[in-house]
N, C-alpha and C positions, 0 to 999 in steps of 0.2 A: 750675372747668374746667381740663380740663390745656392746657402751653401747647406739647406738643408739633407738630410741623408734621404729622405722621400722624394728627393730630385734628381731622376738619372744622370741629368745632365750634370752635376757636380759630384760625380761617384767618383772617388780616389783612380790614381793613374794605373791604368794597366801595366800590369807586367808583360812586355817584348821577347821577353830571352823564350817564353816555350807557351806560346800561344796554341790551344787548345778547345775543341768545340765539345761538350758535353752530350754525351748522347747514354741510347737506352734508358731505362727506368730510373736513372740516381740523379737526384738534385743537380741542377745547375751548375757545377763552382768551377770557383776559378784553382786548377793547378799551377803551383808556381812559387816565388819568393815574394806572394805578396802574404799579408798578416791575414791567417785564418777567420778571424774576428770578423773585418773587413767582409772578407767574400761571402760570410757565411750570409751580412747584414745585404749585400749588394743581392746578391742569390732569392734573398725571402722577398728583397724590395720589386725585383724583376718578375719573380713569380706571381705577384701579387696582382700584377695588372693584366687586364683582359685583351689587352691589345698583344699581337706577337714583337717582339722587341729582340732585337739584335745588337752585341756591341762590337765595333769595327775598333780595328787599330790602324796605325797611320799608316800602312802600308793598304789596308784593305781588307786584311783579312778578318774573318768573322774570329772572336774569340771564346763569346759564351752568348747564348739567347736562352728563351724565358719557356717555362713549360706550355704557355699559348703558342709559341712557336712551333714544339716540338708537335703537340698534339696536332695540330692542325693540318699535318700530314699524314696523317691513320682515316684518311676518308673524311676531311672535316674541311676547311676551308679557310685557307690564309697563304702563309708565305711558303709554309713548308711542300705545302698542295700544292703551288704555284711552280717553285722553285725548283723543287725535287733535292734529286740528291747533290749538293753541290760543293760539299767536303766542306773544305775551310777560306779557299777563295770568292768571297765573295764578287770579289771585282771581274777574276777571270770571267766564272760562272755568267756575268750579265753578260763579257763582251763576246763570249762563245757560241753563247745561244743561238741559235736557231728557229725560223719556222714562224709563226701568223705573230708569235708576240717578240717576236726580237726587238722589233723598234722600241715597244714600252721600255725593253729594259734595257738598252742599250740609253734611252734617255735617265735612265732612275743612272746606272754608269758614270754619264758624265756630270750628274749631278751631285753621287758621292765625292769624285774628285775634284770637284768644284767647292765643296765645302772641308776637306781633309785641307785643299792647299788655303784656305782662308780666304776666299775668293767670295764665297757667299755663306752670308750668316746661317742661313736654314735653305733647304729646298723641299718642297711638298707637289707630288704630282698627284695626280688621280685619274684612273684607269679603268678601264673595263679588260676584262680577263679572254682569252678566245680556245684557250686551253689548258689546261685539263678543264675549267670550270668555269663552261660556257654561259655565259650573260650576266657573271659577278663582277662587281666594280669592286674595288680598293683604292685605300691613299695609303700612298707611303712618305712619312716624314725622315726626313736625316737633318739630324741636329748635330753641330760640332760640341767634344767634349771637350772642359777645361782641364788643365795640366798637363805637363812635362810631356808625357807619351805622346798626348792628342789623342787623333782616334773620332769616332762618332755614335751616335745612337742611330737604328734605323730601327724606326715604326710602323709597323705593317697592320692594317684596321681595313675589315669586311665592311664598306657602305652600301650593298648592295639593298637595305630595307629604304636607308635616308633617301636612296635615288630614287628606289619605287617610288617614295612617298610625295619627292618632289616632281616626277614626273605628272602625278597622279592629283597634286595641286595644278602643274603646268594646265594639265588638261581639263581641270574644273575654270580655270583663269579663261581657258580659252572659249570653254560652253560658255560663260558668265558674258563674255565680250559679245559674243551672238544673238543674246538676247537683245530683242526689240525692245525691253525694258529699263527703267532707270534703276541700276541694282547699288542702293549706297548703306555705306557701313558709318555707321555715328558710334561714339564712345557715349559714355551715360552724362557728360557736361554738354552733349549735340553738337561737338566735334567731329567733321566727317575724316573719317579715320580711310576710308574706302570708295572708289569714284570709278563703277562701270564702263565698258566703251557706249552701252544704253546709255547711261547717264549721260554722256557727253552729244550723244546723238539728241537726244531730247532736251536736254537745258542750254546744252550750247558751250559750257564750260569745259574746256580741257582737267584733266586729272591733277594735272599740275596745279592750278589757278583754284580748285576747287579743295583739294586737300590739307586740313590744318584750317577750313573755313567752319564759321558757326552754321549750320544748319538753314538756322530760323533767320539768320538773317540774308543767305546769298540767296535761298531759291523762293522768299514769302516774301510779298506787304504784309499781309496777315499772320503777325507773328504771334498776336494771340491764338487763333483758332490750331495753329503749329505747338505752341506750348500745352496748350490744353491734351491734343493728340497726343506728344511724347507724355505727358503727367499718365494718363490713360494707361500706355504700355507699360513703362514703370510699377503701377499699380494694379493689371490686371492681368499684366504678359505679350499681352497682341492688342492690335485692334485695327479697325478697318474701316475707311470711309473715305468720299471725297472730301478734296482741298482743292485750294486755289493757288498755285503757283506763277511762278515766272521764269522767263530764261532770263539767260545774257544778253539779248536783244530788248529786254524789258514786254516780252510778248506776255499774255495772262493765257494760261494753259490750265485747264481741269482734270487733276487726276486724279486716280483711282486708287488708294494708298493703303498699303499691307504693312503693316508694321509688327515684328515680334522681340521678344527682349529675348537675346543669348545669351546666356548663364556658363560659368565654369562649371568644371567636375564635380566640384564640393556645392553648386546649386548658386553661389553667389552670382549677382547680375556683373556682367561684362560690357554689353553693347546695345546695341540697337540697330537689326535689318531691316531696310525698308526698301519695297520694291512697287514704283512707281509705273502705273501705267495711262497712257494717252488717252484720254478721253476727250478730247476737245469735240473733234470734228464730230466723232460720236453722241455729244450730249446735242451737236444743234441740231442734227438729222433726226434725236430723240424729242427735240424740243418741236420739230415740225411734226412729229408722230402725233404726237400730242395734242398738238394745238388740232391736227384734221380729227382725231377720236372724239377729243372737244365738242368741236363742231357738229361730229354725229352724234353725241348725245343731244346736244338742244335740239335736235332735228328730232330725237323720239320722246322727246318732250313739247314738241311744237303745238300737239292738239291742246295740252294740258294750260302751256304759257295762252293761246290762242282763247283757248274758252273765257279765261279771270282777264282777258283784257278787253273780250266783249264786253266780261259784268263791269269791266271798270267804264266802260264808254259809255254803256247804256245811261247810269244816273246821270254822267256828263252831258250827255246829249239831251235828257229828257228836265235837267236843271234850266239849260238853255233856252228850252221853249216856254220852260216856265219864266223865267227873268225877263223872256223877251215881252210877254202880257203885260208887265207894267202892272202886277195885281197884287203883287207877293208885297206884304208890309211890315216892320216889325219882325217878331219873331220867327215867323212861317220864311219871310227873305234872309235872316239869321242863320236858319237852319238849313235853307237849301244852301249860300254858301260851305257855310260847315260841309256839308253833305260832299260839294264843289272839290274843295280842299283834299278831302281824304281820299276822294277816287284821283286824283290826281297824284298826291304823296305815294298811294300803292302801286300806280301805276308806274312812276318813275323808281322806288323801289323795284320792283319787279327787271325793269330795263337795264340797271345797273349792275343786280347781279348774273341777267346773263350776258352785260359786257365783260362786267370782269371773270365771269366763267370761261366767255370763249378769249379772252386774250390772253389769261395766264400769266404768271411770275416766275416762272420755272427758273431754279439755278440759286435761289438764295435760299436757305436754310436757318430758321430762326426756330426760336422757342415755342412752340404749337401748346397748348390746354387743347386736349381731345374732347372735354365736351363741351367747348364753343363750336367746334367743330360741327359736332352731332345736333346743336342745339342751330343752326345756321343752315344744316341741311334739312332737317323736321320743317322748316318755314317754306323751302322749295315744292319737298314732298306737299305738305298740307296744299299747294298754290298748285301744282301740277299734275300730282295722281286723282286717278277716279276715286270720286269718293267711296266708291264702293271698298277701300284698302285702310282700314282701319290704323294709324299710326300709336303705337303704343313705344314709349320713351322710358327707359330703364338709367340715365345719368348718372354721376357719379361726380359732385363737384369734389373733393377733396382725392382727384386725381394727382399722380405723377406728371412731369410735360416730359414734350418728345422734341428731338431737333429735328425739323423738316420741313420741306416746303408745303405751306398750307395750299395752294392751289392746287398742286399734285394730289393732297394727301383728300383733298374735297372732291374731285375729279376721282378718283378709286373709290371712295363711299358710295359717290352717286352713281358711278356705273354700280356697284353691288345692288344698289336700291332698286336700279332701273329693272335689271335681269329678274328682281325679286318682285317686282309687280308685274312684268312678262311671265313670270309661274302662276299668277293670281288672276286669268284671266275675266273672273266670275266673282271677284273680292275675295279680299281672307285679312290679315294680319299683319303687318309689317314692325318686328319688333327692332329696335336699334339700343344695343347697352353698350356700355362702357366700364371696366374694372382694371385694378393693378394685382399686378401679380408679382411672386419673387420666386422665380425655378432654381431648382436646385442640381444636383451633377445628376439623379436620377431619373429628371426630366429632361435633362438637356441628353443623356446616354437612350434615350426614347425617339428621341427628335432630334434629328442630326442638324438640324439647321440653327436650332436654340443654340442657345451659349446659358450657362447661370448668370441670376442676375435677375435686375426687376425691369419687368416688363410692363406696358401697357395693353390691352386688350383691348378691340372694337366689333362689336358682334354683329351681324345683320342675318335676322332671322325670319323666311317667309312662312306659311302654312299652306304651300305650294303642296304639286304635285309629286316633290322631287323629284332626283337626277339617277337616271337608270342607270344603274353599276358598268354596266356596258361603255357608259361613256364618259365616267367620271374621271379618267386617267387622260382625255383630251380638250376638256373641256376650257382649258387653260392656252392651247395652241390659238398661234394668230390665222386667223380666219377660219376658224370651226365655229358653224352656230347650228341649232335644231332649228332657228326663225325660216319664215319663208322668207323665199328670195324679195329683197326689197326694205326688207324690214331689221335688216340687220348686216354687218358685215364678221364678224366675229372677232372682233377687237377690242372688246370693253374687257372682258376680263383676262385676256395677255396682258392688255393697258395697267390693269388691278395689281398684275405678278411683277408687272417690269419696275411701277413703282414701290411696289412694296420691299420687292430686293432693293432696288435703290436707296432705302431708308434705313438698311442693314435689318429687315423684318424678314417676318413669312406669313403664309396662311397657312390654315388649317381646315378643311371641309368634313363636315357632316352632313349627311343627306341620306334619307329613305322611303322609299314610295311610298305616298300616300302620306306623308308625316310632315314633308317640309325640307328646308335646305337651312344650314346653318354655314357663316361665311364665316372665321373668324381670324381679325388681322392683328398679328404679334409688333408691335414696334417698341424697341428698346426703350427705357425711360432713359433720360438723360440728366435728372436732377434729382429722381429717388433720395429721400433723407438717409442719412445713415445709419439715424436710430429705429427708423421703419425697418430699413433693408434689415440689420440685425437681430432687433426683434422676432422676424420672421423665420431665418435662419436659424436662430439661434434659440427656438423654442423646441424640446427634447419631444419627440416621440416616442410612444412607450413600446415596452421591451413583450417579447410573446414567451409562453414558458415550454417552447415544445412541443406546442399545437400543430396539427396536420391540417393543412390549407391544399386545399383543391383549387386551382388558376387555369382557366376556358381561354383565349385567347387564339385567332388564325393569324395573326402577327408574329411573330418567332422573336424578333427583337423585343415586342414590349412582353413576352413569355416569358423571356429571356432575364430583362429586368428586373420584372417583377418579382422571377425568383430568386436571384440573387439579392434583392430590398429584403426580404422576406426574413431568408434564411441567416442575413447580414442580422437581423434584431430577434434571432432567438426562437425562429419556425423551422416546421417541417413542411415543404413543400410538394405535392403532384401536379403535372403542367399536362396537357392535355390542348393540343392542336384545332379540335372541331368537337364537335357537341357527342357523338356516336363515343368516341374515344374517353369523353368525360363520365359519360353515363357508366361506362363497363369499369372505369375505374373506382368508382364512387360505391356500386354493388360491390367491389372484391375488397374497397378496405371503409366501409360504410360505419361500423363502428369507433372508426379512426378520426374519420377526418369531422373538424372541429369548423369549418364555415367553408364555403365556394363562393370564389369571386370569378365572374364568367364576363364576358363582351355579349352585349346583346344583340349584336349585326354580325351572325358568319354566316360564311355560305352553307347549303345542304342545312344543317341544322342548328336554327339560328337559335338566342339565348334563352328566348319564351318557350319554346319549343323544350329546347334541355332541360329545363328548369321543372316542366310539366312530369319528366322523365323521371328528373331527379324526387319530386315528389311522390311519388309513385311508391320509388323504394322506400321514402323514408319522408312523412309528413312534417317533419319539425327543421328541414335540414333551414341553417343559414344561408341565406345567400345575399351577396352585393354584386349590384349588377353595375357595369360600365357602360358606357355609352357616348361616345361623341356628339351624338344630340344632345338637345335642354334635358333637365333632368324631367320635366314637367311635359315633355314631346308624347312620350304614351305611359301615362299614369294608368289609366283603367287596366292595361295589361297586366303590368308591374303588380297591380295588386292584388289581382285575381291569382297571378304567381306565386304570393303570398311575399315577397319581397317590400324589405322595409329600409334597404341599406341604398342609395346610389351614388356611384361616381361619377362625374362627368370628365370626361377624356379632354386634352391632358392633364391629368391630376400628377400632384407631387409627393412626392416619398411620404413625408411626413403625412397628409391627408387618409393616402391607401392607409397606414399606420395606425392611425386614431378610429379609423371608421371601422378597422378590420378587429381594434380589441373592442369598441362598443359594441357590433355586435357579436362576436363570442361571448361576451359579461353577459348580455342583456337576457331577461327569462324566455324560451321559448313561447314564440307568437303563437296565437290561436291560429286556426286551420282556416283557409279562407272559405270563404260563403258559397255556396254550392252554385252552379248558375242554373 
């Protein structure tokens, strides 16, 4: 035992001759022939601690306890609450008692006197309470004291929070075991620190056999593609995507993998959770989806492939009858081979990539450049649409790449193409672009499905009749189509959505009658430079000085945004739901506000409409106008408006930012041209 004076357990020997239980309002001490000095240090040292403390002498009786003790029986909760009034016999008091908690204390009893006669070093029980202070736990410790007298410490401590706490682990322990999921805890060296009862169900490995194991090497071959993933988390928090695992059987399973990095209190990184889901059987019933949607697409491309393989036959066949005359000599028989050759190279071209269209790659995920992509599917278009469909190519070779499966990612464009020449029955435009983007937290708080971060963008834009508002909110369900029966099953574009989440993307649709449809698919970059990325990021937007900005928008969230961007760099903001609302706010604080940036598609009164309104009251007003269409979708309007500012939807902090101080700088535009 230690002999320090902070150690109850080596507190100087009790005085026997007039043992004495302190009560009432006055310090603790001990009366007696022991040295003042002494009790007064025992007395401060007793009080000092939180726990209720009791000191037995060898006989049993109690001789001094600690102000926790005492208090704790004034409606509080410990021993004194428990105990009641029990004078100075301890001992009796337990073996007397009576009623639901006799046994507790009749065992805490023979555990004092089990440690008094030297029988056992320490005894600790733990108990739940049934009276007075129904559904409290406590431990009570008795520790033997050193010296002459003997005697003991008893320690009396409320665990009533520590039980909840563990019960309330018990019961997260036991949801976590339920899960159909593989739920594992890795430390930040991918030591799995943590192994579910999912885990064990799906990899095959017991807790035991898995715990204390490297990560990357019991559940992967692929320890690259694993290392890569945890680098990922580490540096961006989460992430998420498929992998390729294995069990204990050595089976190859495809899962669905969520990973996020748990951090301590103070923000430092801790661990690593990752929650594993089965995808196997799912990806091949996906990959038979697929391959039949496939298959209906070259079905509605059949007339298209059908046509270019006459024209390919024709010179073949009419080469033929020329070779067969025996007339062709020199350069004329030169040229008809030639001629021979090439109809045959486009024709076996042609055949090969709709083998490899309908048979597909699905499942492997490589480094994709977006415009080989775009540049690979313009040569199908050019070979199979009516000519009446103008293809016009916007590329972008100094793109980012994407990780994805290039057949899938080919298969989502060409259904977008197909649906897009389906809107052109009478010819129009088919425009296909490509650009990199870097969103930022005020675009990803716009779009819940963004994350920051640089993206790749692929546009496909028809000059259709667009998509009636009516039905833009299903037009994504599997088997919804407007086609007649026959001509369609409504599965290209679910097929579009299922890949695109798959590639951790989204879309984005713009569309409005008589204007056209715009498709546009988000897919993570996955090799963005990082001097790109930061440059982008990391270029200042400028500050407003207090300007009053007027913001149109039937979205509440990107209202919502916007006004907080806004007012985050130094503006006064009015937000305004619908065009009616705008208009009445703009007459009551008309010499106020310094620009209007409006949405040019709301219902009731769309943004041309308000704009006209707006000019009315006041000819010079600014306005930037938004729009999820191309900026270039309805120019003639736009300028008759008198509008000289646009954004196209989704734009990022920084952009609204720069566009919204050029034009408040810029001198008031001339008044447009009368019609």
């Amino acid at each position: 035992m230690s002999d320090s004076p902070g150690d109850p357990h080596s507190l100087p020997p009790l005085a026997k001759s007039e043992p004495v239980v302190t009560s009432g309002a006055e310090p603790a001490l001990v009366r007696g022939n022991s040295n003042m000095e002494e009790a007064g240090l025992r007395a401060a040292i007793l009080n000092a601690l939180p726990a209720c403390v009791a000191l037995i002498d060898g006989t049993g009786r109690i001789v001094t306890v600690n102000e926790a003790w005492k208090q704790s029986g004034a409606g509080g909760s410990g021993a004194a609450a428990f105990f009641g009034d029990i004078g100075c016999d301890y001992l009796g008091a337990c073996d007397q008692t009576s009623g639901s908690d006799s046994v507790q204390l009749h065992i805490m009893a023979a555990g004092l006197r089990r440690v008094l006669a030297g029988k056992q070093s320490r005894f600790m029980h733990e108990f739940t309470c049934h009276h007075p202070l129904q559904g409290r736990w406590y431990r009570i410790t008795i520790t033997p004291l050193n010296g002459p007298g003997g005697g003991a410490v008893v320690m009396f401590l409320d665990i009533t929070e520590r039980k909840e706490t563990e019960e309330c682990l018990r019961e997260q322990a036991a949801l976590l075991d339920q899960a159909r999921d593989a739920i594992v805890v890795r430390n930040l060296e991918d030591t799995i620190v943590f192994w579910s009862k999912g885990a064990e169900r799906v990899f095959g490995w017991k807790a035991g056999e898995a715990l204390g194991r490297k990560a990357g090497e019991l559940l992967t071959k692929h320890t690259e593609k694993h290392e890569a993933a945890r680098k990922l988390v580490l540096e961006r928090g989460e992430w998420a995507g498929e992998l390729q695992k294995q069990t204990k059987d050595g089976r190859e399973l495809t899962v669905e993998n969520r990973s996020t990095l748990v951090r301590a209190k103070d923000g430092t990184p801790r661990s690593i959770l990752s929650i594993d889901t089965d995808a196997t059987e799912r990806k091949k019933i996906e990959s038979q989806f697929l391959r039949v949607q496939r298959l209906e697409s070259i079905g509605t491309l059949a007339s298209g492939i059908a046509h270019d393989l006459n024209n390919i036959l024709a010179p073949i066949l009419m080469s033929i009858d020329l070779l067969a005359d025996d007339q062709l000599v020199g350069a004329q028989r030169t040229h008809v081979l030639d001629g021979l050759r090439c109809s045959a190279q486009r024709g076996g071209s042609m055949v090969r990539q709709v083998l490899s269209f309908a048979r597909g790659m699905e499942g492997q995920k490589i480094a994709v450049q977006p415009h080989h992509l775009v540049h690979e599917l313009a040569g199908i278009i050019q070979e199979t649409f009516p000519k009446g469909i103008r293809l016009k190519l916007e590329p972008n070779n100094s793109l980012w790449s994407v990780s994805g499966d290039p057949t899938q990612l080919h298969q989502a464009l060409l259904n977008l193409c197909v649906n897009a020449r389906d809107a052109m029955p009478n010819g129009g435009t088919l425009t296909l672009a490509v650009e990199s983007r870097v969103f930022d937290e005020s675009y990803a708080a716009m779009n819940p499905e963004a994350r920051p971060g640089p993206y790749v963008v692929i546009k496909v834009t028809d000059s259709g009749g667009g998509i009636r508002p009516e039905i833009r909110d299903k037009i994504f369900d599997p088997f919804f189509t407007t086609k007649e029966f026959g001509k369609g099953t409504g599965l290209g574009l679910s097929t579009v959505l299922a890949i695109v989440k798959g590639h951790q993307g989204f879309i984005h649709l713009s569309s409005e009658l008589h204007q056209g449809s715009t498709f546009q698919i988000y897919l993570p970059a996955e090799n963005a430079k990082a001097e790109e990325v930061s440059s982008v990021e990391g270029s200042v937007a400028p500050f407003g000085g207090g300007e009053l900005i007027l913001v149109v928008d039937d979205e509440e969230v990107i209202l919502d945004i916007s006004r907080k961007t806004l007012e985050k760099r130094g503006y006064r903001v009015l937000t305004a739901l619908e065009g009616a609302t705008a208009v009445a706010l703009y007459a009551q604080h008309r010499g106020e506000i310094a620009a209007v940036l409006t949405d040019m598609m709301m219902p009731v009164m769309d943004g041309i409409t308000t704009l006209h309104a707006l000019r009315r009251i006041n000819p010079d007003v600014k306005v930037i106008a938004a729009s999820g269409l191309s900026s270039n979708a309805n120019p003639a309007k736009a300028s008759d408006a008198g509008i000289r500012y646009f954004l196209h939807k989704p734009y990022r902090a920084e952009t609204l930012l720069k566009t919204l101080r050029e034009a408040i700088d810029s001198p008031t535009p001339p008044p447009p041209a009368a019609n």
